[in-house]
N, C-alpha and C positions, 0 to 999 in steps of 0.2 A: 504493500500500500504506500503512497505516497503522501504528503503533506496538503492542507489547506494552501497553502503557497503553489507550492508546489504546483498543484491542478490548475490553482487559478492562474499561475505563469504560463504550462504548457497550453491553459484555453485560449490566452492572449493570443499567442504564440498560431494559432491556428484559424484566427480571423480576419479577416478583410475588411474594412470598410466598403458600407454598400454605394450603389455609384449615386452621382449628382443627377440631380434634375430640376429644369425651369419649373414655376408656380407662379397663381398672381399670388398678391403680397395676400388677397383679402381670405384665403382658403391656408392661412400658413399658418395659421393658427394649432399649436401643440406639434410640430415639425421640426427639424434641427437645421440651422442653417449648415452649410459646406462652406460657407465664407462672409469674410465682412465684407456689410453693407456702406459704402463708400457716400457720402453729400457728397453732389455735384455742384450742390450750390452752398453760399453760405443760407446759417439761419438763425436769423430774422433773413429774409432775402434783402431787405430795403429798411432801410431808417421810418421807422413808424411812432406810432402816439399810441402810448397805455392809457390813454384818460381820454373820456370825452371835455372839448375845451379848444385852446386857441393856440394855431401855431404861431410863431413870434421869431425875430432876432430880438434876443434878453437884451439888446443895447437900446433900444425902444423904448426898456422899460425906467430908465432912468427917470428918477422923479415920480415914482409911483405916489397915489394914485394915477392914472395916464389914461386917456383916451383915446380909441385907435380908429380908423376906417377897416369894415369888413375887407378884406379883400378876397372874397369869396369861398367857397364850400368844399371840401373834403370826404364822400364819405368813404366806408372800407369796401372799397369796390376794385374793378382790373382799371391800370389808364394805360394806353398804348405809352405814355412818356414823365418824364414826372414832372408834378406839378411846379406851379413856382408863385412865389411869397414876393410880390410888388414891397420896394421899401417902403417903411414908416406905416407896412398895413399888418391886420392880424389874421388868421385863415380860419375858417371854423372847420374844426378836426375830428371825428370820431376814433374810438378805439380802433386800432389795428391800420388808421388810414397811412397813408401815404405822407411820409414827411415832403414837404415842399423845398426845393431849393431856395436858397434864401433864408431859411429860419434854422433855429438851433437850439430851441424849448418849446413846451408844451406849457402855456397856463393851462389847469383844471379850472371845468367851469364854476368849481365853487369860489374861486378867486375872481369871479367875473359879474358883468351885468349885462349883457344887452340890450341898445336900445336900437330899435332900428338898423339901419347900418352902422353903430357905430357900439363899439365894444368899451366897458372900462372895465379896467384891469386896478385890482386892489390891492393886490400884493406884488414885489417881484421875485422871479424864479431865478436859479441859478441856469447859467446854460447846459443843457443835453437835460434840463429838467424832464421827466413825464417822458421821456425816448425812448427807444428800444432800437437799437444800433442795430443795423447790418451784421451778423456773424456775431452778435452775445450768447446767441446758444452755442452755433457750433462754426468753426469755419470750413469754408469749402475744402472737399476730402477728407474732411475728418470719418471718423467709421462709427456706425451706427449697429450695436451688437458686433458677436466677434463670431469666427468658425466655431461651433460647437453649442452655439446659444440656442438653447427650446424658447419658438416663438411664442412668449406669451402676452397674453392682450395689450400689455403695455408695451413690450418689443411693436408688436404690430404697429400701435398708433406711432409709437419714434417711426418705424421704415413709411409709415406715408406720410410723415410730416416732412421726408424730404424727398415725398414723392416717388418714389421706390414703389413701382407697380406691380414688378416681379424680384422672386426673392430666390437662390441656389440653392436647395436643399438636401439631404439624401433621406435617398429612396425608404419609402415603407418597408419594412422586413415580409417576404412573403412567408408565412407563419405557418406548419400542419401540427397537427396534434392528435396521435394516437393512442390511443388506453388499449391496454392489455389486460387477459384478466375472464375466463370461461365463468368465474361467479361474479363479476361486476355486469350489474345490469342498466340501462337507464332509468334514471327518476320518474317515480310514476307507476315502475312495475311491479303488481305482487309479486312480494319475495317468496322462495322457497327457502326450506334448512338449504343453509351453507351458502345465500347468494347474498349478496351487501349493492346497497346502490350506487351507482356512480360517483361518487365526490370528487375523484381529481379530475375529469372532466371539466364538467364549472368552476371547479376553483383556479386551473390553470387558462382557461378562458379569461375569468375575470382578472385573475392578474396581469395578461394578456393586456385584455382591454386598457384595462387602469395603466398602463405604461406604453398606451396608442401602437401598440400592434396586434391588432386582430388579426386570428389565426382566421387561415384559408375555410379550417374547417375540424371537426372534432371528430372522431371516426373511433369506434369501439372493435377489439376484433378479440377472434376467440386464440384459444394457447393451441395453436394450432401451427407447425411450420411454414408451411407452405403458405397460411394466409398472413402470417406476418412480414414473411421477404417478399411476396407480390408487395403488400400494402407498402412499404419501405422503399421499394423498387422507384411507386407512384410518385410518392412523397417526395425523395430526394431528388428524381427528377424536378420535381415544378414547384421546389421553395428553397426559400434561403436557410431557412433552420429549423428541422424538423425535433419534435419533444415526443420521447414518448413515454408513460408512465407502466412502470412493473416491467417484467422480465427481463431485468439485466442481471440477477444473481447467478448464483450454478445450480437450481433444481433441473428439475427435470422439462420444463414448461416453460424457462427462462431463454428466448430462441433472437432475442434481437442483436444481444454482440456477434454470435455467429450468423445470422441472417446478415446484418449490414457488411461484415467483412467478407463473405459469398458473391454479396453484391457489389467487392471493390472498394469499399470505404476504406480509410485506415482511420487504424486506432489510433487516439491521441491522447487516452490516459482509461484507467477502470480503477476501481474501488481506492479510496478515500479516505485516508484516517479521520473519520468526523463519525460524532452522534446526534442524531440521526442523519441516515442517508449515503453510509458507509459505499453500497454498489451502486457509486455513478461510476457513467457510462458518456466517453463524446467519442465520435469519429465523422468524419469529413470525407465526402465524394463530390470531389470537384468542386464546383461555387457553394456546395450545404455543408451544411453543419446541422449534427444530429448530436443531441444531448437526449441520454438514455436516464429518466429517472427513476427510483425504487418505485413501487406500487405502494406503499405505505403511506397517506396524506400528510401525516407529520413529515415526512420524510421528504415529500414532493414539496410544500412549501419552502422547508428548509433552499432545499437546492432552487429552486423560483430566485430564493431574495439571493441568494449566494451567486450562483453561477450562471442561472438563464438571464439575469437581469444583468448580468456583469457581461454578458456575450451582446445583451440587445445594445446596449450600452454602447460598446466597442463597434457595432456596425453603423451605427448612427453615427459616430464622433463625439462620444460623449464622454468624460472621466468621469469611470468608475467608484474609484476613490473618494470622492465630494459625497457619495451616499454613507460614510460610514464615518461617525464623527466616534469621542473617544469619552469617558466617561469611569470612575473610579470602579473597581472591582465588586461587586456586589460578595458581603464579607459572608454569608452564610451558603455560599454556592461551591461543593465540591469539585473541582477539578477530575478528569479520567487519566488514568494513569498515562496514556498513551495515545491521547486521542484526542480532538479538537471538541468539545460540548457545545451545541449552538440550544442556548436558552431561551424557552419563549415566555416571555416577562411583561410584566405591568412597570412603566416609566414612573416614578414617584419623586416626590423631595422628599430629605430627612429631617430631622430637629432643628437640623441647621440651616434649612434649606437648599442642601445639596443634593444633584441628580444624584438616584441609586435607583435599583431594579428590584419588586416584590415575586420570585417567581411561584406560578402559577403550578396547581395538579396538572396530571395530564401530560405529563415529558416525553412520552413513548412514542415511538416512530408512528402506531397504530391509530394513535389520540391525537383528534383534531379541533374540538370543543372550546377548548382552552383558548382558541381565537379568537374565538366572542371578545372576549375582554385583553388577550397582548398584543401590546403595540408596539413593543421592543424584541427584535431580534439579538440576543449577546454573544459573543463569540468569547467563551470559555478556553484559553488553552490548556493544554495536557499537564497531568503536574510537575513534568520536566524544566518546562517553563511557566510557569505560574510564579515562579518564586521572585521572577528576573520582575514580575512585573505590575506596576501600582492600578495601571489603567486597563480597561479593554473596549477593544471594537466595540458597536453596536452600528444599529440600522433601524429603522421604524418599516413595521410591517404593514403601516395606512397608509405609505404612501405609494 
């Protein structure tokens, strides 16, 4: 068996990032860019007025109170050129308009009166008063998000506020998802003795979903040879990364590491010093990637947050690492002698209000229950190293 490291090095080790593709900006929502987003322009584009009120040269204003002639209208609209400020006159300005050439503050109209054509100004402004310069936000070329940024609605609104129509992304993961398993039935069906209902099915679906790659499709087959290396055959042909749950151990029924390597794949690691979820399983035929997980739900989540989130990750362009922050040892949790323990825990503060972890019944590879209520995956290491160490990994299982 090999190390947590270990697998997770050789998985790296075995992935490709998926290729780029054009999008409009308005469908990018939850996608990964392939690259930064460059302004072509600055932004503000143009010297404009935060206030509704008067544009002015402040040299005008000498001797306030002052009275000024209109010299005409402004509002936040397109002008084929820009406006222009007649001396000794004031412009009346709305938000967002167009600064005029010739002027170089904003009075607010609270500082104002108008009477007819003719403005009095009651106070005076210092110059660039009430402006909004040209390129205060950003100057032209500057980059708007970076390669590896999930577009989220606030990215969205930055790429079209400098008009970024279209955005580089990489590609959706084409996703299959096989259950193994003569006594796992689908939800819904009277059970008989000795049948259990589907749970890694939907659970690895909705994990799926919850991290925007919907699987092609979820497909049930019986422990049967011959119907697991056709289905495998299908699979790895027409996706990027095929999951399947159970039959990676050595019973008798366990037919997918010898199925996929029948079928040409190689192996790129099998069993795992970790509890739960010891007999994983990856190997790779040509553009797929196939991650074999135990049939135990305990055991399939485990490897979900561990390893398939760590692979979707890497196809995307995305660091892995930023998912798993660091957090003091939780002091009543046994260590395995030899084995990496992934705890599934309830996130708490202590007396003191520092993070620590309450864990939950229900540890067993078999036992899935305990979901309901952890939201803390921890990663316990072996008591080899335990000693060396103050902190440990975790991850949050809601996200």
């Amino acid at each position: 068996m090999i190390t947590v490291d270990e697998a997770l090095a050789a998985l790296g080790a075995a992935i490709d990032p998926l290729q780029i593709e054009t999008i409009s900006t308005g469908a990018a929502l939850g996608r990964v860019l392939a690259a930064a987003v460059p302004s072509a322009e600055p932004l503000p584009r143009f010297d404009q007025s935060a206030v509704d009120g008067y544009a002015v040269d402040h040299s005008d204003l000498t001797g306030v109170p002052v009275s000024l002639p209109l010299g005409g209208v402004i509002a936040a609209t397109g002008y084929a050129e820009t406006p222009k400020l007649a001396p000794g006159t004031a412009a009346r300005i709305f938000t967002g308009g167009v600064l005029p050439t010739g002027a170089d503050a904003v009075v607010r109209q609270e500082l104002t009166r108008q009477d007819g054509d003719v403005v009095h100004i009651t106070e005076s402004v210092a110059p660039g008063a009430d402006m909004r310069r040209a390129g205060d936000e950003l100057a032209a070329g500057a980059l708007v998000g970076s390669a590896g940024s999930i577009v989220t609605p606030g990215l969205l609104g930055a790429l079209a506020s400098i008009d970024a129509d279209e955005v580089n992304v990489r590609r959706l993961p084409r996703v299959r998802v096989l259950v193994t398993g003569d006594e796992v039935v689908p939800l819904g069906t009277p059970l008989r003795l000795g049948e259990v209902p589907d749970v890694n099915g939907p659970l690895t679906a909705a994990h799926l979903a919850r991290w925007g790659a919907p699987p092609l499709s979820v497909s049930q087959l019986a422990d049967r040879a011959d119907d697991v290396r056709a289905a495998l055959d299908a699979a790895l042909d027409s996706s990027d990364l095929v999951i399947t749950t159970g039959g990676v151990s050595v019973g008798d029924y366990d037919f997918v590491p010898s199925a996929a390597e029948d079928l040409g794949a190689d192996r790129v690691l099998w069993k795992v010093a970790q509890r739960p979820g010891m007999p994983l399983y990856v190997a790779r035929r040509r553009g797929c990637l196939l991650i074999g997980l135990p049939g135990n739900p305990g055991a399939v989540v485990v490897n979900l947050h561990v390893y398939v989130r760590f692979a979707l990750d890497l196809m995307l362009g995305l660091a892995p690492e930023c998912r798993w922050l660091r957090a003091p040892k939780p002091p009543s949790v046994r260590a395995l002698p030899d084995k990496t323990f992934w705890l599934r825990a309830k996130a708490c503060t202590d007396d003191r209000g520092q993070l620590t972890f309450r864990s939950l019944d229900g540890q067993a590879s078999h036992m899935i229950t305990n979901l309901a209520d952890a939201d803390a995956l921890v990663r316990i290491p072996p008591e080899s190293d335990a000693a060396t160490h103050d902190t440990v990994a975790w991850t949050r299982l809601t996200d």
